[in-house]
LOGU-366338 format. One record per atom (N, C-alpha, C): residue in one letter; x, y, z. Coordinates in steps of 0.2 Angstrom, whole numbers, plus 5000, padded with zeros to 4 digits. Atoms other than C-alpha are relative to their C-alpha. Example, Ala and Ser with C-alpha at 12.3 -4.5 7.8 and 13.67 -1.06 7.14 Angstrom:
<pts>
A500449945000 A506249785039 A500450065000 S499649944999 S506849955036 S499650055003 
</pts>
This chain:
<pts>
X500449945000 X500050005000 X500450065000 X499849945000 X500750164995 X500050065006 X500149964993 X500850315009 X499850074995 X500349955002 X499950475006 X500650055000 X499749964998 X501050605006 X499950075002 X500549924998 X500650785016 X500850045004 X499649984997 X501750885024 X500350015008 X500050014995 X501350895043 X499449965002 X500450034997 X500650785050 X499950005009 X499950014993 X499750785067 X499649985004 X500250054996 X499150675080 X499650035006 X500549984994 X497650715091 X499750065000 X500449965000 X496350845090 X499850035007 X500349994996 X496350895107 X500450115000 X499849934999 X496851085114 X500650004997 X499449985003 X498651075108 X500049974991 X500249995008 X498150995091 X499550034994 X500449955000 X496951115088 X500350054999 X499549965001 X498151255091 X500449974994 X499549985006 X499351205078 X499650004993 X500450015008 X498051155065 X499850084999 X500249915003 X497451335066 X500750055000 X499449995000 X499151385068 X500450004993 X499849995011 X499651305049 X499450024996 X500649975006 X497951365042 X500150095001 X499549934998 X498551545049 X500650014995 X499449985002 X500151535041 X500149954990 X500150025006 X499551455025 X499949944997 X500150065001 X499451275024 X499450004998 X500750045002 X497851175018 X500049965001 X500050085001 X497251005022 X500249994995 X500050045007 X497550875010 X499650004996 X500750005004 X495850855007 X499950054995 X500149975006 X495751004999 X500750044996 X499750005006 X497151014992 X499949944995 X500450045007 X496650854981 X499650034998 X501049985006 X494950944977 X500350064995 X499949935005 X496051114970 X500549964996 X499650045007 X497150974959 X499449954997 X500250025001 X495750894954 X499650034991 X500249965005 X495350944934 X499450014999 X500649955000 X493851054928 X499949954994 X500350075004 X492850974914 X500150024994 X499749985008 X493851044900 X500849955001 X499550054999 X495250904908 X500650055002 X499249944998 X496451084916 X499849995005 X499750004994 X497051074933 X499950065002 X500249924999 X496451244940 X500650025004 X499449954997 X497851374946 X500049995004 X499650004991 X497451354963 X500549945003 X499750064999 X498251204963 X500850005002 X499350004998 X499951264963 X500150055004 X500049934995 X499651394976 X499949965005 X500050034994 X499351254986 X500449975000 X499250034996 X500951154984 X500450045001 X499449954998 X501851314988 X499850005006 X500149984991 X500851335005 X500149945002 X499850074994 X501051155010 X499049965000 X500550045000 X499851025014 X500249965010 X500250034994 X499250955033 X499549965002 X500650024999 X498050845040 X500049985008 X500350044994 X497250795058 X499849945000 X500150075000 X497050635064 X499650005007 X500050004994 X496050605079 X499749955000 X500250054998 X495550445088 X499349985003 X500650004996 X494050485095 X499350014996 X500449985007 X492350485085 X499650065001 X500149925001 X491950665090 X500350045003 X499749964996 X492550815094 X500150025008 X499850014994 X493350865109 X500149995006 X499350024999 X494750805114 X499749955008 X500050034995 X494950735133 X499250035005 X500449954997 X493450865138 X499249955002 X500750035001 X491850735131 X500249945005 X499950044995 X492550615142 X500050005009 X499949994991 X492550695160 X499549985004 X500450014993 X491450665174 X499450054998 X500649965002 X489750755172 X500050055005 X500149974994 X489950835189 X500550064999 X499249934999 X491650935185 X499450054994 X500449955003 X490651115181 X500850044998 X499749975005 X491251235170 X500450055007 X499649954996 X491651355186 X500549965006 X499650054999 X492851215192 X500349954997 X499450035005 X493651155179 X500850065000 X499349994997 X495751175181 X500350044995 X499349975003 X496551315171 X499649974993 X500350015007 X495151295155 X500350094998 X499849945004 X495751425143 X499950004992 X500650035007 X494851455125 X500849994995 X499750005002 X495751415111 X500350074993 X500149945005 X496651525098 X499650034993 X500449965005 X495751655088 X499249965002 X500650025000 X493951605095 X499749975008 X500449994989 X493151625115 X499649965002 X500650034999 X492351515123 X499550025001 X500749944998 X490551555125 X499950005006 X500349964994 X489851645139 X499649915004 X500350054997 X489151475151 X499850015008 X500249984993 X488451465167 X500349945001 X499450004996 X489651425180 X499849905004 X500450084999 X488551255184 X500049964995 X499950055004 X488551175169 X500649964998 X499450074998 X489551005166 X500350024993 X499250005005 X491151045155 X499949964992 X499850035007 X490850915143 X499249994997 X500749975003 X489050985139 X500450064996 X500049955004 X489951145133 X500750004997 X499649995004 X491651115128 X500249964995 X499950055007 X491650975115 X499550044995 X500449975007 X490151095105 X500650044997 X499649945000 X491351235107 X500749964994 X499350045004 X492851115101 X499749994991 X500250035007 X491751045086 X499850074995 X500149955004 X491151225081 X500850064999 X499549975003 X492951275081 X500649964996 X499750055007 X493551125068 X499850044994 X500249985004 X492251205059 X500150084996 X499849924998 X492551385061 X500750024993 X499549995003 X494351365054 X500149954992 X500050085005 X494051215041 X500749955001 X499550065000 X495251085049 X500149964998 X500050075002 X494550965043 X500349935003 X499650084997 X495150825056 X499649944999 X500250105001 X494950635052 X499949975006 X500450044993 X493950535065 X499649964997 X499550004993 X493950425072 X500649964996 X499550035004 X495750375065 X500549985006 X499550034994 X496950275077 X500649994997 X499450035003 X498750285074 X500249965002 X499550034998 X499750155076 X500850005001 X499250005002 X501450185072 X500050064996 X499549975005 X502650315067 X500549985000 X499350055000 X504250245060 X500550054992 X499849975006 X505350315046 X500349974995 X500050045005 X505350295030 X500649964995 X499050035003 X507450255027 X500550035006 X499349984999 X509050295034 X500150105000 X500049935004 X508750495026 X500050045007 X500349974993 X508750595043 X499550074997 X500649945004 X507750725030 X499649974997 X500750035003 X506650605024 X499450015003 X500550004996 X504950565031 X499949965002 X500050044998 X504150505042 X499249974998 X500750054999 X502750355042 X499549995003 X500449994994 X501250375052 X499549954997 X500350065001 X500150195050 X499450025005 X500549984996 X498450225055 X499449964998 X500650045001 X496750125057 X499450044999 X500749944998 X494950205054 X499849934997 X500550025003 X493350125048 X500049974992 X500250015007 X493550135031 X500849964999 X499350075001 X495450025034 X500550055001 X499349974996 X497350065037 X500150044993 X499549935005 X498150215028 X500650025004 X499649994997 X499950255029 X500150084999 X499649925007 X500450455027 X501050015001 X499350015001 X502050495023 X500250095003 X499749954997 X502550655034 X500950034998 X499249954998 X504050795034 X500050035006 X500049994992 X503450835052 X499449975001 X500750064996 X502450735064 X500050065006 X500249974992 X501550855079 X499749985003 X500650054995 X500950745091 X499950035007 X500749984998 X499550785100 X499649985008 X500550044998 X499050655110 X499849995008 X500049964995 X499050715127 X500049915004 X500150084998 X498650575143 X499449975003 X500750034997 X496950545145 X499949934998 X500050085001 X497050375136 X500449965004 X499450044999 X498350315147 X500050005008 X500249994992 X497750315166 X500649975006 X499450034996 X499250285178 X499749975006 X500250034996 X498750165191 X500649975005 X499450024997 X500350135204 X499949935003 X500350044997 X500449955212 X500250005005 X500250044991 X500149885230 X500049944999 X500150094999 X500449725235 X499249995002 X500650024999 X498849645238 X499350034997 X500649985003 X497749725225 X499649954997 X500650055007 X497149585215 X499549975006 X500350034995 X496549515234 X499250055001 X500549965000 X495449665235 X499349994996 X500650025003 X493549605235 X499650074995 X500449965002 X492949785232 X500050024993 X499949955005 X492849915218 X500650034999 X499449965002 X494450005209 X499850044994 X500049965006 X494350145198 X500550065001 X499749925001 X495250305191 X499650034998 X500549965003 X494550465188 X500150004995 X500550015007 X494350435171 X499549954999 X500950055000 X493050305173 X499650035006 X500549984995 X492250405188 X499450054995 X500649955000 X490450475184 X499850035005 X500449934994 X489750555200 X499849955008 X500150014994 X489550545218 X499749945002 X500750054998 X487950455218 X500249935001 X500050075000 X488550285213 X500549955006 X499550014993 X489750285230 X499550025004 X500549974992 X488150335242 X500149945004 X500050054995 X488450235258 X500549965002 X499550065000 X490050155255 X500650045002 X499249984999 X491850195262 X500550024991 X499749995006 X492850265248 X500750025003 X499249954996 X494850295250 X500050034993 X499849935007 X495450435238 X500649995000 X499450025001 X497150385233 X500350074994 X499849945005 X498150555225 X500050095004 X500049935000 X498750735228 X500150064997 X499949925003 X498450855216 X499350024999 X500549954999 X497050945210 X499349984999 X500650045001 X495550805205 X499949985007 X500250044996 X495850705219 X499650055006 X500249984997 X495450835230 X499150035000 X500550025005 X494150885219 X499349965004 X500350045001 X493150725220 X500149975009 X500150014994 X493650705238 X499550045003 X500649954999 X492450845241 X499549984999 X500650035003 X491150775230 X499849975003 X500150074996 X491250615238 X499650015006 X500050004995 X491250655254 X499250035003 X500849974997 X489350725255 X499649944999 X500450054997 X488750555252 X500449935001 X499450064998 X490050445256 X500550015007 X499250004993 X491450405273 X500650014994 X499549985004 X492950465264 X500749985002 X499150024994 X494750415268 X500650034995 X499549975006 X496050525258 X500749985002 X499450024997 X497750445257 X500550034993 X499549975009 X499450525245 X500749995005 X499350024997 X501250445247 X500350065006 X499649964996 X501850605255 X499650055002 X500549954995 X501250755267 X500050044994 X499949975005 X500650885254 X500450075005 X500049954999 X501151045255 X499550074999 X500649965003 X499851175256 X500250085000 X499849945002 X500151355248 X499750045003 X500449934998 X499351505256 X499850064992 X500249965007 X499451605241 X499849974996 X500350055007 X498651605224 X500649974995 X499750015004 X499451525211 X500550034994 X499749945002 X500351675204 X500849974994 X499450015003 X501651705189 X500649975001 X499250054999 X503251665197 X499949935003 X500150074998 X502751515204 X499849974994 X500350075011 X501951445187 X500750004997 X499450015005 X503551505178 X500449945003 X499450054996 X504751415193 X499649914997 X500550084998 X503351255191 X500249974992 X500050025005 X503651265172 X501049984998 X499150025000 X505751285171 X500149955001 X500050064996 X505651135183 X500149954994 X500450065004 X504651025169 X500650024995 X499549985005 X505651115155 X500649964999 X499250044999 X507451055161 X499849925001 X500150085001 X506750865164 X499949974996 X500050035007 X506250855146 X500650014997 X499649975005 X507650945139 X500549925002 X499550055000 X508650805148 X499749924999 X500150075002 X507550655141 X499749985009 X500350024992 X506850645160 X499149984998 X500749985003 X504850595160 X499650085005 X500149934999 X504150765164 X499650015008 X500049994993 X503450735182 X499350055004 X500749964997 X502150835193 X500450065004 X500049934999 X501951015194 X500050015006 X500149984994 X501251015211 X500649975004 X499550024995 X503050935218 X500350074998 X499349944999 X503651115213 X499950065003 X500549954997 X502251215217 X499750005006 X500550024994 X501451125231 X499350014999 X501150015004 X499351115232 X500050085003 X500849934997 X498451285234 X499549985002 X500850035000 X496951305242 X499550024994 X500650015006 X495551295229 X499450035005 X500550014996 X493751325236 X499749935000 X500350064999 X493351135235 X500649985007 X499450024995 X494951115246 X499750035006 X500549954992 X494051255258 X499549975003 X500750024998 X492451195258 X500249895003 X499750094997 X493350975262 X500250035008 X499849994994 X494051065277 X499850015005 X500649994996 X492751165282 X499749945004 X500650044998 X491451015283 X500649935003 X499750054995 X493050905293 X500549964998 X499950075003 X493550775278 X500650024997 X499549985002 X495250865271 X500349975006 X499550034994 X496050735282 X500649964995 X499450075005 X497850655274 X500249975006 X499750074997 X498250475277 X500450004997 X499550005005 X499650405272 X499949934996 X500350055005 X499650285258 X499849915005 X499950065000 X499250095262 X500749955000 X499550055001 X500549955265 X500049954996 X500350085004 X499449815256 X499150004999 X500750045000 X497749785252 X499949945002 X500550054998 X496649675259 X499649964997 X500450015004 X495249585252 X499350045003 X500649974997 X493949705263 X500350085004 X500049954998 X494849835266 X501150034997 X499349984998 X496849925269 X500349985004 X499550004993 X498249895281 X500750054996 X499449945000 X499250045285 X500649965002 X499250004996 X501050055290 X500049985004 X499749994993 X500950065306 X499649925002 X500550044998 X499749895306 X499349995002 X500950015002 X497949955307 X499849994994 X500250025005 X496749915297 X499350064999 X500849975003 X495450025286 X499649974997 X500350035003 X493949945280 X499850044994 X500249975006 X493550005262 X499449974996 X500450035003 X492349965249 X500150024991 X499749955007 X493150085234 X500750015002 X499549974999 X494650125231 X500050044992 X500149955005 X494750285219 X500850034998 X499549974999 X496350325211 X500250064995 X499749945002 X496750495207 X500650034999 X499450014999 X498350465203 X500350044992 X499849965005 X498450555187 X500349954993 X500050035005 X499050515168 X500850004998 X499349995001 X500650465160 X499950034991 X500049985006 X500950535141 X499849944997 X500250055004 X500150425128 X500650004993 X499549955005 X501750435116 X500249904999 X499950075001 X501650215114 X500050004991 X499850015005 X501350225096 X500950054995 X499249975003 X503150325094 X500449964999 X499750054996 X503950175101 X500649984993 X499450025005 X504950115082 X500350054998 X499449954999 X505750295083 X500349985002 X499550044994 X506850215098 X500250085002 X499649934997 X506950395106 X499750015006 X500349994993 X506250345122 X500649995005 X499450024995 X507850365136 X499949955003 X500050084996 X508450225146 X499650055007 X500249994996 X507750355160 X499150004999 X500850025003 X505950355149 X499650054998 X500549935004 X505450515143 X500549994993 X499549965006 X506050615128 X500350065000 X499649954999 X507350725125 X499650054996 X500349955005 X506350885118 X500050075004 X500049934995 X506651085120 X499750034994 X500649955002 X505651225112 X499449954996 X500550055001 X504351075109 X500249964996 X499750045002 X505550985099 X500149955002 X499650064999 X506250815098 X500950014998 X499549955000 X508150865100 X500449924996 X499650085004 X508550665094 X499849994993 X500049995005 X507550685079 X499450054999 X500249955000 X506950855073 X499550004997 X500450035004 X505750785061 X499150005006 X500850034995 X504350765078 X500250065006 X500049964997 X503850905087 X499549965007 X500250034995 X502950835105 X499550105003 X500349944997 X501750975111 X499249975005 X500350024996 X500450975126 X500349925005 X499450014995 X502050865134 X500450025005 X499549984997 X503050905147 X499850085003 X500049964997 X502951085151 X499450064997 X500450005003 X501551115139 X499449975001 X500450044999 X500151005147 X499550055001 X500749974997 X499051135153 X499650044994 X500149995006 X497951215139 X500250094998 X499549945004 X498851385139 X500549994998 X499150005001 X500551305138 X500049964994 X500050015007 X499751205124 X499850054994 X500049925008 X499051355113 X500850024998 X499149975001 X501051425115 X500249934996 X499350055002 X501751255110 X499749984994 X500050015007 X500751245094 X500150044995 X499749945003 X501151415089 X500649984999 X499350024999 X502951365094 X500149964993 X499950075008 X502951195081 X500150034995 X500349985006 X502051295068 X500650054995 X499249955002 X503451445068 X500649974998 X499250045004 X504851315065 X499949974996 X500250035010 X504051225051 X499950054996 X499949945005 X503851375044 X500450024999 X499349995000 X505451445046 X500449954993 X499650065004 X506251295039 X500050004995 X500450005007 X505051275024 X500150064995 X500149925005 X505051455019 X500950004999 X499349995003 X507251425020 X500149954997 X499750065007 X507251275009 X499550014991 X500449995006 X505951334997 X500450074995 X499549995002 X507151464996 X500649994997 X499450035001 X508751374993 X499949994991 
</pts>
């Protein structure tokens, strides 16, 4: 099977593949799609003019695996409202709408997502699952391979940059304990949590220290006994979460990728602020930290020190790792397990830009990092078309 050829290719439709898609529509690009439709002959059998105005701007396409718009957003909890969602930020050139501060997140920001596909004409392909990116020879300037599954069957395209997208909502990190498989109860993470309710009456431990768990410790705890446990004491911030601290929080992530580290958690830099869900857990008693578990039980916990907690849930809001498996026949994962990448680059091959990784996770730092990508492919492209 032959491989499509395009010029960027980019993997994932979420906040940061979104950004760069409007980012190459901004700076000239065009899907594929309609670039086949402006080479397509008129019915006197001529190739219309547009056609070479688009292999001078370039060719692009999105790839997403989901079968609607987005991103990690259509998938959250029905309970997380818009006036408690973590650092939502709209996307470029286009605001989100006005919402009431009550409605559930993935009622208003996957329309919002899908009328901003529409808005710029991205034209993203869904649902498409990549498989593999791998290269096409030896050429360190050749292209790369991007193998991908959809409905209608596999297609391979044949890339000059890969911007992968794929952030880590499919890839839920669940830590191990001795003694989990013995546990009769429940186990979930917050991505398979839907709401409160379905924990009425039952002990629930909260496993996690950053900004869900707490979150959802709150939730919980009006109809549930709650038992919050995270390897280590947090640290609680008095202040708000201000400039210099996000910068310091970001420099931290920064240098761990640059040196191929995996990018690690923010709140080890920043420590927890209070939130008002964090105010309101402690008001009403239940912002209690335990410390992690020794082992599971089959009906409950056993701590360190040899009691025992009976449980009936264990919840773990342990957070996500990058979804970045189908990169794996590039061989650019360190023996440490990240990847080496600085101004959103891959520093081992420059060919893959990694954006909404590492110091770019959150959805400002992915709008910047697909401007970022966008600006060096253009650079590059506009000094070789030069040449």
């Amino acid at each position: 099977m032959s491989a499509t050829p395009v010029d960027v290719a980019v993997i994932g439709a979420g906040q940061a593949g979104l950004s760069a898609a409007y980012h190459l529509r901004r700076s000239g690009f065009v899907p594929v799609s309609e670039a086949d439709a402006s080479q397509a002959p008129d019915a006197s059998g001529a190739t219309p003019a547009a056609s070479a105005v688009v292999a001078a701007a370039g060719t692009f396409v999105v790839l997403d695996a989901n079968d609607a718009p987005g991103g990690a957003w259509q998938h959250r909890w029905e309970s997380l409202k818009m006036g408690t969602v973590n650092n939502i930020h709209e996307l470029p050139g286009f605001p989100v709408p006005p919402a009431d501060p009550q409605a559930s997140s993935r009622d208003i920001l996957p329309p919002y997502f899908a009328e901003y596909e529409e808005r710029f004409a991205l034209d993203v392909q869904r649902p498409v699952r990549v498989r593999a990116v791998r290269r096409e020879d030896d050429d360190p300037n050749g292209r790369l391979l991007v193998e991908t599954e959809a409905p209608s069957g596999p297609r391979t395209w044949a890339a000059r940059y890969v911007i992968n997208a794929t952030g880590t909502w499919t890839r839920p990190f669940r830590p191990y304990y001795p003694g989990l498989d013995r546990f009769a109860g429940r186990q979930l993470h917050t991505a398979e949590y839907v709401s409160a309710e379905e924990f009425r009456g039952k002990r629930v431990a909260i496993v996690g220290a950053g900004v869900s768990a707490v979150q959802l410790l709150d939730e919980i705890s009006h109809v549930a006994d709650t038992l919050w446990m995270t390897r280590s004491e947090p640290v609680w911030v008095e202040e708000d979460f201000d400039i210099p601290a996000r910068t310091a929080a970001i420099a931290g992530v920064e240098a761990r990728v640059r040196e191929g580290l995996p990018p690690g958690s923010v709140i080890r830099v920043t420590g927890m602020h209070w939130t008002p869900w964090a105010r309101a857990a402690e008001a009403r008693g239940v912002l209690v930290r335990h410390p992690m578990f020794a082992r599971a039980e089959e009906t409950g916990l056993r701590m360190p020190d040899g009691s025992f907690e009976p449980a009936d849930v264990i919840l773990w809001a342990t957070g996500f790792r990058p979804a970045l498996d189908h990169l794996a026949p590039l061989k650019l994962r360190t023996p440490a397990g990240g990847f080496r990448v600085a101004d959103t680059r891959s520093t081992d091959d420059p060919r893959l830009f990694l954006i909404g990784y590492g110091p770019s996770q959150s959805t400002v730092g992915a709008n910047r990092a697909g401007r970022q990508a966008v600006r060096q492919i253009v650079a590059e492209r506009a000094a070789a078309l030069a040449a």
